[in-house]
C-alpha positions in Angstrom: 0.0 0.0 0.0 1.0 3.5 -1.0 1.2 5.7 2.2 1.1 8.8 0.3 -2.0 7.6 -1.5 -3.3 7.0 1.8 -2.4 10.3 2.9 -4.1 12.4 0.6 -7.1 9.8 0.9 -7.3 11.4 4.0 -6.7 15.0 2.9 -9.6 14.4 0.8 -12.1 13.4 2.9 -11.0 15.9 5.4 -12.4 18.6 3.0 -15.4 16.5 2.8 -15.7 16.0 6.0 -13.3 18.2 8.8 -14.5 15.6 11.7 -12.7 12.8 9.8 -9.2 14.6 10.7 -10.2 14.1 14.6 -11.4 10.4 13.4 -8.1 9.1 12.3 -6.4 10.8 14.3 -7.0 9.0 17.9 
């Protein structure tokens, strides 16, 4: 698996939704 991919997975969904950042954080 690509981390970076993951990464701006992430970024993505963040926009999306900003709660997800808080999500996958913990």
């Amino acid at each position: 698996m690509k981390v970076k991919m993951i990464m701006l997975l992430f970024q993505i969904l963040a926009i999306f939704n900003p709660q997800v950042r808080f999500s996958w954080h913990s």
